[in-house]
N, C-alpha and C positions, 0 to 999 in steps of 0.2 A: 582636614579642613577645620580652623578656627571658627566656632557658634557665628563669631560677630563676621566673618568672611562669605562674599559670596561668587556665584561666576557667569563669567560673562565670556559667549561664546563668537566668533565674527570670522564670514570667509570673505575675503576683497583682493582675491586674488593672488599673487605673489608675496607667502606668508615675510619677506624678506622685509616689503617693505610697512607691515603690519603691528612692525613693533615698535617702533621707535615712537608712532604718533600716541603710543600710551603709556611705555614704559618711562620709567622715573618721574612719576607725576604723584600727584596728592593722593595717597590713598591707595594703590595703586601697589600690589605687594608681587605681584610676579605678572609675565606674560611670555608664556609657551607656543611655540611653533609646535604647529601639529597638523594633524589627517582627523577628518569627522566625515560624518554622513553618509557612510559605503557600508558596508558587512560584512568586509574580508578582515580581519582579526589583524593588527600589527601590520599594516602594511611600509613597503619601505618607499623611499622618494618615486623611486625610478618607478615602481607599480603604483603607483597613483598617478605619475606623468605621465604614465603609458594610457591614460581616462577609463580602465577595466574594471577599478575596483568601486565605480561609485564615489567615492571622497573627493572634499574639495580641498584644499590647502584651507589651513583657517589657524586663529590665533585664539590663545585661551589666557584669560583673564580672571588672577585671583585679588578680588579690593573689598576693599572698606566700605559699606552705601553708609557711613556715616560721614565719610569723608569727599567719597566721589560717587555721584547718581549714580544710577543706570542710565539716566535718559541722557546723563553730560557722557556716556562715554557711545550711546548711540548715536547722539550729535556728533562725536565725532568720528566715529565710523562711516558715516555718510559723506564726511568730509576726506577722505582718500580714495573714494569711488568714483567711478563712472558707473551709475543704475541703471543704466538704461541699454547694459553693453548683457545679450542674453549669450555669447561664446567664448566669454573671458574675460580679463579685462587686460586693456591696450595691448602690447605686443605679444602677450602669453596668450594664449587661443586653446581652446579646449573646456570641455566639462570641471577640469578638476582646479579650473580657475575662476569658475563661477562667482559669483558672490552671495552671499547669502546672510541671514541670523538667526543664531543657534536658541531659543529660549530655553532657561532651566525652571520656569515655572510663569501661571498663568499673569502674575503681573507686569515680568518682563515681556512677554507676549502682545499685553495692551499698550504696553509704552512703545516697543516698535514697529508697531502697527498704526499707532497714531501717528508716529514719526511719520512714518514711510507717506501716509494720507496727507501730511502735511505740504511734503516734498511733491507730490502728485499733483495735487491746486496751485503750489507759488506758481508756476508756471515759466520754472527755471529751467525747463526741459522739455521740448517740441514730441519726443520718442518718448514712451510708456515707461514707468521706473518697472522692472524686472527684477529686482533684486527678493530673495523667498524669505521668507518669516516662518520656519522649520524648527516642531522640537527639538530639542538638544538625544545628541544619538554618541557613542562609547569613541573619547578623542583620544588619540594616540601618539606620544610626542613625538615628533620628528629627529632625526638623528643631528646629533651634537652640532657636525660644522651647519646646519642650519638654523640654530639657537644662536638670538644677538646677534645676527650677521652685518647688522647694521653698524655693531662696535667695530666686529673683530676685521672685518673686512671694510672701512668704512668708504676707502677711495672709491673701490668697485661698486659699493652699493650707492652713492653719490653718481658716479656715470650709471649705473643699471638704471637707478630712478629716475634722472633727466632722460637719458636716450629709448625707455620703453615709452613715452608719451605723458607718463603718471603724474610728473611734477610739474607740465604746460598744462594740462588739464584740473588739477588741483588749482590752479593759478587765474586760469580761465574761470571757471563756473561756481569756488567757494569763497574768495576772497573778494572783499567789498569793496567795491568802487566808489570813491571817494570824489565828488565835484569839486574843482580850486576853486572856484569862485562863493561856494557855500563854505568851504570852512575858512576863507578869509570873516565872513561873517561871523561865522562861529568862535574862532579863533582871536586872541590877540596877536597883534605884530610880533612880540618874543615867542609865543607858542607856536603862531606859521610860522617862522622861521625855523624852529628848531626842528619841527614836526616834517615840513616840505621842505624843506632846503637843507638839512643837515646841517644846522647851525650850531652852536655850543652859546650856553648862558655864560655871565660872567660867574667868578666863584666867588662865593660867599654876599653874593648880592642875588639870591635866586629865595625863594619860597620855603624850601625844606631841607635845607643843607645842616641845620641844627636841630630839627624836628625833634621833639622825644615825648611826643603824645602817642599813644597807644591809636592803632588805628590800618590802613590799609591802603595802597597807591594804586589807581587806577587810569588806564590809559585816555589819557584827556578825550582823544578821536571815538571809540569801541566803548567804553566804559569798562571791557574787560580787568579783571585782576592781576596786577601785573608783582608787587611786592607789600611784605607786610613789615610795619614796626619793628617786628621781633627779631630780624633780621636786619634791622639798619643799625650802622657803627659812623661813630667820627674816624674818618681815614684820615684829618687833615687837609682835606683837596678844595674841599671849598664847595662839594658837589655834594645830596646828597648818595650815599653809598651804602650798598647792600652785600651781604653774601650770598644770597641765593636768589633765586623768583621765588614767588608762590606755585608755578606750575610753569613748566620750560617748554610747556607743547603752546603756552603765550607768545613763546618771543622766538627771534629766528639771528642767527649770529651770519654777519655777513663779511668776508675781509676787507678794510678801510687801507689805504693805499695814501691817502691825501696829506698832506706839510711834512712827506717825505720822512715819514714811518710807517709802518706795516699793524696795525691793530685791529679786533675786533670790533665790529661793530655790531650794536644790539637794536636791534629793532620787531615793533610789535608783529607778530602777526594777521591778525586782522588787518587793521589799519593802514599796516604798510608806510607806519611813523618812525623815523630816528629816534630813538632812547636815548643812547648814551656808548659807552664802551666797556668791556668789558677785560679786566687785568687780570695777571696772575700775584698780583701783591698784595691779594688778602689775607685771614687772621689763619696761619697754617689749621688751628685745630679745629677751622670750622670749613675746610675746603680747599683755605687758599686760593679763592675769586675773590674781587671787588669789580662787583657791578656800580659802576657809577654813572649815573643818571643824572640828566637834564630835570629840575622841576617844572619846568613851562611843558613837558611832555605828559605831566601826569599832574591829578585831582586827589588829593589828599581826603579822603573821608574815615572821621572819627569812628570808635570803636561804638561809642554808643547811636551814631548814626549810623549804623551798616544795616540792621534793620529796617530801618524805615526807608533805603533808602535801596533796595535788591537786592541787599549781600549778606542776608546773615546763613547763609551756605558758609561764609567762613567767618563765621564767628568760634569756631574749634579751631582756629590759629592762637588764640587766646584762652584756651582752655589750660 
């Protein structure tokens, strides 16, 4: 373990669908399927599903806190659960699909603890949150085909996660509801449009399409971070264009179907706003993506403003 590394422990059920919501994000150097919480030494899938050994399915997480909190990856831990579920979670039933957080010391301990009191008062939930606040006990990775199974298998894990309940449920009780008729207020005509309707700006008549001020793009609706400067390029297109996100557990790719072609579509998470789309004719040596994005969909805030303004959490994009 790297001094500046640290870890972060999380059971929520079916470790399958545990890793994508953190893997390949800021900071963010591995994340391990595995067994925790039991006393049986190395145990294997099928003696953990048999609920004998104690262990819950859990995911182990080695990051950066200078890159990515603790508290932002408890936030999102909470955000793939059901708490409130004391015999599994959705279709999986049993002990070894509990949920739970593992603390490796007494700070992470306060932060998910305050977490969990938070989520108790919003009053987003009628039934008790259940989910344990447990020191961290000897994790044991799980065997090979259930590492990444999210990649290697992805159709399967796509039907697993819609038909266990996880992905209506996620949908239902974390994702924010947005009023039309408040963010027509909020909104300009070109921004609802692009934002509810799935519209597209014109090109090279938009806001950021030549941008080259240092600085960071946030999603007009959430105010979430969605991409930074140091990643936007002239593709020519008239839009502005990126090759990556800031953090891909922001945005969600949906297939677009409409003026009879077949393309990605990017859209926030949170919000549940039209971005843009997303190509494969980017700059080969940095990916080969071009996200290109609508600017009425996002809020351009300078680097010297990110500060004073919530975000200097990523002012190490600039470092």
């Amino acid at each position: 373990m790297t001094k500046n590394y640290e870890l972060a422990t999380f059971a929520g059920g079916c470790f399958w669908c545990m890793v994508e919501p953190f893997d390949e994000r800021p900071g963010i150097i591995s994340v391990i399927s595995g067994y925790t919480g039991g006393d049986v030494k190395n145990p294997s899938y099928m003696e953990v599903a048999s609920n004998t050994t104690g262990h819950v399915e859990a995911v182990q997480i080695t990051y950066d806190p200078e890159v990515m909190s603790y508290k932002q990856l408890v936030d999102t831990f909470w955000q793939q659960i059901d708490p409130t579920d004391p015999g599994g979670q959705f279709n999986d039933r049993g002990d070894s699909y509990k949920t739970a957080i593992f603390y490796h010391n007494e700070k992470q301990k306060q932060i998910a603890e305050e977490s969990k009191y938070k989520i108790e008062i919003s009053g987003k939930f009628s039934k008790p949150i259940v989910t344990e606040i447990l020191p961290a006990k000897e994790f044991y990775d799980a065997e090979d085909e259930h590492q990444d199974y999210y990649k290697k298998q992805s159709f399967h894990y796509r039907l697993y996660k819609k038909g266990s309940g996880r992905e209506d449920f996620i949908n239902k009780y974390w994702k924010k509801q947005h009023d039309a008729k408040e963010l027509k207020k909020r909104l300009t005509p070109i921004q609802y449009h692009v934002t509810q309707e799935n519209g597209t700006e014109l090109p090279f008549q938009n806001a950021y399409w030549d941008n080259e001020e240092e600085g960071i793009y946030v999603d007009i609706i959430s105010g979430k971070v969605l991409f930074s400067s140091k990643d936007q390029y002239d593709a020519g297109c008239g839009w502005p264009s990126f090759t990556k996100p800031v953090d891909r557990y922001e945005l969600e790719e949906k297939v677009d179907t409409t003026h009879g072609m077949i393309r990605t579509e990017i859209r926030s998470k949170e919000a549940d706003s039209h971005l843009g789309h997303v190509f494969n004719d980017g700059p080969p040596e940095q990916g080969g993506l071009r996200y290109c994005m609508n600017s009425a969909a996002m809020r351009f805030i300078p680097k010297e403003d990110m500060k004073k303004e919530g975000y200097s959490d990523y002012l190490y994009l600039f470092d």
